[in-house]
C-alpha angles and dihedrals in degrees: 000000000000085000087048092050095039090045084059101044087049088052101051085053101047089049094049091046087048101047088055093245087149095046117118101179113103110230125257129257100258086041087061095038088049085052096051096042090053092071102039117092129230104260080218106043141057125259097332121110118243070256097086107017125090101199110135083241085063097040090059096041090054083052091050095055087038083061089038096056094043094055093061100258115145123233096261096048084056106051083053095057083046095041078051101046097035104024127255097289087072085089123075100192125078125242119239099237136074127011082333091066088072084075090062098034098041104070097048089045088047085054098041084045085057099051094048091047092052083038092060093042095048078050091049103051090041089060091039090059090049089048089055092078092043082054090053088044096064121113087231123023120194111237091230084063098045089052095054093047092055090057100042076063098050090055094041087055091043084050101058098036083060080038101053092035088058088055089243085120130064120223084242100056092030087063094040086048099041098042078047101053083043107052090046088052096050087045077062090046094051087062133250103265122126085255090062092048097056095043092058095035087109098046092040085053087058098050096084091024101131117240089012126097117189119243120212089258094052099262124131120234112208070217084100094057084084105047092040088057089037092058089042088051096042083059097055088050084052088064098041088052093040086054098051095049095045090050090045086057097046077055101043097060088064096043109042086045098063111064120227114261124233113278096010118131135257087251123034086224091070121066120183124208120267094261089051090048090050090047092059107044089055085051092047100043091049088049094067094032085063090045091053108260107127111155084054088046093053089045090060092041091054086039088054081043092057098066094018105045091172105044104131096199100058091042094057095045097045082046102065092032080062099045082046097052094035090052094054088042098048083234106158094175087054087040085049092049087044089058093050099054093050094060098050091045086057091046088050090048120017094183098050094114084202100071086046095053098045091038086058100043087053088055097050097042101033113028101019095229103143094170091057090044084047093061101047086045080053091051088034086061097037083055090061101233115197113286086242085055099040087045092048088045093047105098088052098057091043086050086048101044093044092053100044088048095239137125120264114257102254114257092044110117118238133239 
């Protein structure tokens, strides 16, 4: 009972620390922006939030709440102008209030619901282990009874002995339990006549006797006094335990339902710099490029793009996420977007062999222009890109400098 206690306890704080409870720091614009963004739903698409997805409808909702939040609208200022725009199933989430409310509420009475319901039971079969000695008592038992009570000791023996060879039992408590449970069950075994009642009167008034446990010659053991504190004190611990999980879920609904913005720690107590910040999310966002998830990957990119507008990196990266999705798609106006952030993200850094790269392949795939490919392959060279990166890029440039007639720049490996 205490682990149990001190497990529950351990979770509500870790939930209230994670869910930046003690956090003082107001979030930044594009972390407000990424929130928003997160429960608003692609005009275009079905059930994903203008977040994840890369349609040219999502990509200008995500700019309309960028203005928005820049302007100074709160959040909620800025879901009525969409819900007016859009309609009211723009929004994901849904609103506490009404029938809607039932999805908040739901899941907290269902687990209330469940304490109360382990709480009657651990009541019931207390008092149906006190009613057991008032059923021996009676001038007449009735043998079903008798036979459901002899086996309700049985278990209970059978209980303690797994009990005490896990080492859940004391020897002390084991003794006072087991010379209990057998000197109830021998009281069954004597018969249930009034004879049998008044021999035993004196034993039965010690069974629930508190700090006295009854011996198989009648005689009571102070033995019990332990156990009989260690069961009161294990209730109070099942509350204890019953209060802080009730209470971690009241905190998880809030929590598990926001979703963590780019670049936000682990802990809402820890805040990191803004080029620690930036750092991460383009970790973070190249990490889930790299697993596949593209439409996620270019969520956390336009997120980074929404407080840093000329960062190269995330230009070029966004860039050929869209080229890539708008390929697939068949998409020309994200193909065309894709091609616009490429070239400003070569204009902004000009020796980022990336932009290069990804500038170049667009021009060979897209618009057939080897000799402009040809030209961005020769800077993404020039840039010394890693050997892994130059070997995989390769065919490309072979493909790109063959059909434009020229010579192959010197370090790229030949077919």
């Amino acid at each position: 009972m205490p682990v149990w206690t001190l497990l529950g306890v351990i979770l509500v704080a870790a939930l209230l620390i994670g869910s930046g409870a003690f956090s003082s720091a107001p979030p930044t614009a594009a972390q407000r922006a990424a929130a928003i963004e997160s429960v608003i739903r692609c005009p275009s698409c079905e059930d994903l939030s203008v977040a994840v997805s890369s349609a040219p409808t999502a990509v200008t909702v995500r700019a309309t709440v960028s203005r928005l939040v820049d302007q100074g609208q709160s959040d909620r200022q800025i879901k009525d102008y969409l819900v007016a725009r859009y309609g009211s199933a723009i929004v994901l989430d849904p609103p506490a209030s009404g029938w809607s409310a039932l999805v908040w509420i739901l899941p907290i009475v269902v687990a209330i619901a469940g304490i109360a319901v382990l709480v009657v039971v651990l009541v019931r079969r207390r008092k149906g282990d006190r009613d057991l000695d008032a059923d021996i008592r009676g001038e007449s038992v009735d043998p079903a009874v008798v036979e459901e009570r002899r086996r309700f000791l049985t278990q209970s023996l059978a209980d303690a002995d797994a009990e005490y060879l896990a080492g859940d039992l004391s020897d002390a408590d084991y003794v006072s339990l087991r010379q209990r449970d057998l000197t109830r069950l021998g009281l069954l075994e004597t018969g249930s006549g009034r004879a049998a009642g008044d021999l035993n009167q004196a034993t039965l008034a010690t069974l629930d006797a508190p700090g006295a446990a009854v011996g198989t010659d009648g005689s009571t053991d102070p033995a019990d006094g332990p156990a009989t504190a260690r069961r009161r004190r294990n209730r109070w611990f099942l509350l204890a335990a019953l209060v802080s999980f009730a209470a971690a879920l009241i905190v998880a609904v809030p929590v598990f339902s926001s979703v963590r913005l780019p670049g936000q720690t682990a802990t809402g107590s820890v805040s990191l710099s803004p080029s620690q910040q930036l750092s991460r999310s383009l970790d973070q966002a190249a990490a889930i490029e790299n697993a596949g998830q593209l439409g996620q990957a270019a969520q956390l990119y336009q997120s980074i793009l929404s407080a840093h507008p000329d960062n190269a990196v995330a230009l070029a990266q966004l860039g050929w996420l869209e080229y890539r999705i708008g390929t697939a798609g068949s998409s020309t106006s994200l193909i065309a977007d894709a091609r616009t952030k490429l070239d400003q993200a070569v204009a902004l850094a000009p020796g980022d062999y990336a932009a290069h790269l990804y500038l170049g392949t667009v021009l060979l795939s897209h618009d057939g222009d080897a000799a402009g490919a040809a030209d961005q392959f020769r800077l993404f060279v020039a840039a010394g890109p890693p050997a892994r990166v130059l070997a995989e890029a390769a065919p490309t440039l072979r493909t790109a400098f063959t059909q434009a007639g020229q010579p192959l720049p010197a370090g790229v490996p030949a077919g």
